[in-house]
C-alpha positions in Angstrom: 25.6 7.1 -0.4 26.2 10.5 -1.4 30.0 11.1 -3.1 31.6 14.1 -1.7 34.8 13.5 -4.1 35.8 12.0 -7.5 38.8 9.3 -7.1 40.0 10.3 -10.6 40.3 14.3 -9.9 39.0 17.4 -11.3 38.8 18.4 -14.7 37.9 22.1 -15.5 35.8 22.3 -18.9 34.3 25.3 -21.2 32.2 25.6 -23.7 34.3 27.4 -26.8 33.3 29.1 -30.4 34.9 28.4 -33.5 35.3 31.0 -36.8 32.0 32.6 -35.0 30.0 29.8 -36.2 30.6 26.4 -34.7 30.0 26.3 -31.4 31.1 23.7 -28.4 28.8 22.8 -25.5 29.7 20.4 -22.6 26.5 19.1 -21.5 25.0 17.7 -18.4 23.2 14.0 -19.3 21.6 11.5 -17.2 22.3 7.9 -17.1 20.2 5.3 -16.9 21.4 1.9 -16.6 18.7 -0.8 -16.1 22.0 -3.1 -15.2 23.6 -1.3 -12.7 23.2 -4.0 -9.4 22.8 -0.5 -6.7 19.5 0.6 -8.8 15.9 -0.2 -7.0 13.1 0.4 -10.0 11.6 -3.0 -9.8 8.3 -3.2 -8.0 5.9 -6.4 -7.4 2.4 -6.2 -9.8 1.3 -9.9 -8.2 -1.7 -9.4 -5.9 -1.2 -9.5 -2.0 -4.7 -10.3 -0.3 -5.7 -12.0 3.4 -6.5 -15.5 4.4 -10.5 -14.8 3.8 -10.6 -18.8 4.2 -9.8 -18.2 7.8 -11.9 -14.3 8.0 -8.7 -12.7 8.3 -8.9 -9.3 6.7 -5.5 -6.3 6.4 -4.7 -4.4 9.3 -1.4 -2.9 8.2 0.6 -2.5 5.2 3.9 -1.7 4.5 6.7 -1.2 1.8 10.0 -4.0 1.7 11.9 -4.7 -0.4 13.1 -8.9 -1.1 15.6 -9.5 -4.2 15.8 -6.2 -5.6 11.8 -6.1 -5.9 9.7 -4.0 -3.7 6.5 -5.2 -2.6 3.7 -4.3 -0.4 3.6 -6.2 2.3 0.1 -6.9 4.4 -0.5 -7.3 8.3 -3.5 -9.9 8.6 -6.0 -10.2 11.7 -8.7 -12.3 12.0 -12.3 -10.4 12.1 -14.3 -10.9 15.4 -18.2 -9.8 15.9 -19.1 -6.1 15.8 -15.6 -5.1 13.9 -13.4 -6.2 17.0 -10.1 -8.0 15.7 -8.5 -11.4 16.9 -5.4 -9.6 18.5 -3.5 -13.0 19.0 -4.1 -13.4 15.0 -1.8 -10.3 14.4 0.9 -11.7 11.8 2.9 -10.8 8.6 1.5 -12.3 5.8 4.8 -13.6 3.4 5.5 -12.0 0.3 6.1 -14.1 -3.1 9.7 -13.9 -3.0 11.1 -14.1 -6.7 14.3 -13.1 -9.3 14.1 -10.9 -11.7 13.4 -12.7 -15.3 12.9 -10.8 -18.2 9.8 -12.8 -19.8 7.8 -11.7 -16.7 8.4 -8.2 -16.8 5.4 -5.8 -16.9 3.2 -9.5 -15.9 4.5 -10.1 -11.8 7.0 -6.8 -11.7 7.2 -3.4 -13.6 10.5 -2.3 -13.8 11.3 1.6 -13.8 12.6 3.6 -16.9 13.3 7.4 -18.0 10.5 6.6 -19.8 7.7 5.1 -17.5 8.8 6.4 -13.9 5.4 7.5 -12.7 3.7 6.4 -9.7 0.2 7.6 -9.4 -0.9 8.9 -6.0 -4.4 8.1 -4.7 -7.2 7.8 -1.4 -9.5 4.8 -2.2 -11.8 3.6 -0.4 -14.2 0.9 -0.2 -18.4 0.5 -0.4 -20.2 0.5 2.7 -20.0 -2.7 4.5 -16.6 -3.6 2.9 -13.7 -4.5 4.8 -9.9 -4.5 2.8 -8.5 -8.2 1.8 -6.3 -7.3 -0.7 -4.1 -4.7 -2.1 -1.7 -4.3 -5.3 0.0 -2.2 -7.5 -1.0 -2.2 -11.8 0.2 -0.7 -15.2 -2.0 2.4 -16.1 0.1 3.5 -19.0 3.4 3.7 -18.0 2.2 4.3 -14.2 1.9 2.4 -11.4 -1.4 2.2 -10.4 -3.2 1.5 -6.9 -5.6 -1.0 -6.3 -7.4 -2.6 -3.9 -9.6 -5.8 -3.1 -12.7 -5.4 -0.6 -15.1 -8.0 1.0 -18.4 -7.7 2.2 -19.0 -8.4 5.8 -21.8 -8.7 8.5 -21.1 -6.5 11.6 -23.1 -8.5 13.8 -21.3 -11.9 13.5 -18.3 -10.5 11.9 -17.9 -13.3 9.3 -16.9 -12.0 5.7 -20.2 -12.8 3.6 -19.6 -15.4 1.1 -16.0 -16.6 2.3 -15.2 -13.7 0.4 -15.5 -14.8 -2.6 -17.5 -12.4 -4.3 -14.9 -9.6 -3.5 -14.3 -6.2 -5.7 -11.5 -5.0 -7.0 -11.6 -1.0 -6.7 -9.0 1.7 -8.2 -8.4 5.1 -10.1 -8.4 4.9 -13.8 -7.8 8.5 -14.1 -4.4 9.4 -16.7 -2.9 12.4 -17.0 -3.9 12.4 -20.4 -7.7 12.0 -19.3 -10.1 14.8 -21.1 -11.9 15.4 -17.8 -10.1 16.6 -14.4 -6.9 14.7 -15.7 -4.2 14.1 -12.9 -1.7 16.5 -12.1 1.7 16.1 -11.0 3.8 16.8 -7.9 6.5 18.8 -9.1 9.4 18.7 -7.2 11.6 21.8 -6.9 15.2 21.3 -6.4 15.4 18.4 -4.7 17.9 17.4 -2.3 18.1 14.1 -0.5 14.9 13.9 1.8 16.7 12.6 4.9 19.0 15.7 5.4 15.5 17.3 6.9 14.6 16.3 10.5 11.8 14.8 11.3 8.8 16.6 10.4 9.6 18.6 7.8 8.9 16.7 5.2 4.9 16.6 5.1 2.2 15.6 3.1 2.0 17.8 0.5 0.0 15.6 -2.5 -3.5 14.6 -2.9 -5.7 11.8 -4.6 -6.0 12.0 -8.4 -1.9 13.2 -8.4 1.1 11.7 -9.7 4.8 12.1 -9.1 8.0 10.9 -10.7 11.1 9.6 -9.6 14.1 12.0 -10.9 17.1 12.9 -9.7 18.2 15.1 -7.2 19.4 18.6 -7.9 22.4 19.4 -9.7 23.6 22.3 -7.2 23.0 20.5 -4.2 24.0 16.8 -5.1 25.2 16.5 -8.6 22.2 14.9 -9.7 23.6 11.0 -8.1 20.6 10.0 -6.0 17.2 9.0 -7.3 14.2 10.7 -5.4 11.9 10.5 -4.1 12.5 7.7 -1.4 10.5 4.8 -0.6 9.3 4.8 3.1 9.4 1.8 5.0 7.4 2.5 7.8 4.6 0.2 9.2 1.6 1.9 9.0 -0.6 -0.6 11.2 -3.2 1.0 13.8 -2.5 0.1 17.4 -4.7 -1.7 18.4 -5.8 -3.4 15.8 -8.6 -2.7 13.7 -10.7 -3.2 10.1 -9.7 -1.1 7.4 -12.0 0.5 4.8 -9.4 1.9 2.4 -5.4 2.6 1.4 -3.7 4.7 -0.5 -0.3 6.4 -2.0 0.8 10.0 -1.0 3.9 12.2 -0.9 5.5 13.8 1.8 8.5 16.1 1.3 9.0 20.1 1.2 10.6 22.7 -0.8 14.4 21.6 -1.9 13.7 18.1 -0.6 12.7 14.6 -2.9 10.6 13.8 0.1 9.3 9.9 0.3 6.2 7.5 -0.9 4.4 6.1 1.5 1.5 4.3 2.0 -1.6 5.0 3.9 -4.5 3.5 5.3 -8.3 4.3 6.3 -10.2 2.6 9.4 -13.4 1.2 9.8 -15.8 3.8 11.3 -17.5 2.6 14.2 -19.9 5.7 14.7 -22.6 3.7 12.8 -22.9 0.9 14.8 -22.7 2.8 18.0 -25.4 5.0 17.3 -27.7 1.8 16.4 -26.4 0.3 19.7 -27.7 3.7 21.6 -30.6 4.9 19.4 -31.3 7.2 22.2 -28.2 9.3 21.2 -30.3 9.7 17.5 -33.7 10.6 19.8 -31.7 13.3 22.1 -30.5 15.1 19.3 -34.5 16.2 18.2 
């Protein structure tokens, strides 16, 4: 909540000189108090994956937060021949709900410092004939890292191949400190809280292989008390329901705003399987 006024009054203060020499500056410091019960910087590093047992596979994902934690959440359908999914299957899968305890830092949650605030912004996506079971976040440095689990299916019968165990874990190693293309951030000029825009204005405005970090807002235009960017919440399920190939972070914000994370999500791509249903379609285009 933003503070408009301070309970204790105003004080006016100026920097001064001294015999020409010693000088007096009033400075302008951030404070960071892993304590302070209002702060979110704890996020879940356990992995979240589907009920391959019962050939369900992720349909949605979503960020919540549960104890001060925030986790990615997974929507679960079962998979049905030729990519269809069980409708009826549709649920929630339950997150690992925990406390915070100090000798599992950085192994089931990273928590968020001055010094390791970085979340690293990414599209992945999966080998052909790979459906996503799985997703999590990981330490790459002092980032949080993207990654995701696929399974190998059969688009005829729409069983995942080998009860999916023999699934892949796929992800970005790239650092900012890489020789070779290294990441580049998202800088964020004078930001302001993200939900004074309306909707709309804030849009996509990273890509894969990026990085952005939490800071605060400006100190013209908020006195530097609210931590951007935000975390959206949003479901981001397709309607109906259908096989996904791939996820990802991104950033969506505008100039003088902190903007939000968000998830996203790639579908399965059906043009395959209809053009080997109609091979026709392939013969009319010669």
């Amino acid at each position: 909540v933003k503070k408009k006024s301070c309970s204790r009054g105003v004080t006016k203060v100026d920097s001064w000189w001294r015999w020409l020499f010693w000088h007096c500056s009033y400075c302008f410091c951030y404070c960071d108090d892993a304590k302070d019960p209002l702060t979110n910087r704890y996020f879940n590093l356990r992995e979240v994956t589907s009920n391959v047992e019962e050939n369900k596979v992720v349909t949605g994902i979503r960020f919540i937060k549960a104890r001060g934690v925030i986790h990615i959440q997974i929507q679960e359908g079962e998979l049905l021949e030729y990519g269809e999914i069980n409708a009826t299957s549709i649920s929630w899968r339950p997150i690992d709900e925990y406390n915070i305890d100090t000798k599992t830092a950085g192994i089931d949650y990273h928590m968020l410092t001055w010094e390791h605030r970085a979340v690293d912004l990414d599209d992945l996506l999966l080998p052909k004939d790979h459906l996503l079971t799985g997703i999590k976040f990981r330490k790459v440095g002092g980032h949080l890292n993207l990654e995701i689990r696929g399974s190998e299916f059969n688009i005829t019968s729409g069983k995942l191949k080998h009860s999916g165990d023999k699934s892949i874990w796929i992800s970005n190693d790239n650092t900012d400190a890489s020789y070779y293309k290294p990441r580049t951030k998202v800088e964020l000029y004078k930001p302001d809280i993200p939900t004074k825009r309306t909707i709309g204005e804030n849009v996509p405005d990273s890509k894969s292989d990026q990085y952005i970090e939490f800071t605060s807002t400006d100190v013209n235009s908020d006195a530097a008390q609210t931590a951007v960017p935000f975390i959206d919440t949003q479901i981001v399920a397709p309607q109906p329901p259908i096989p996904l190939t791939g996820a990802g972070i991104y950033h969506r914000g505008t100039r003088r705003s902190g903007g939000f994370i968000a998830p996203k999500v790639f579908t399965y791509d059906y043009s395959e399987q209809i053009m080997n249903f109609f091979p026709e379609i392939n013969e009319a285009e010669y």
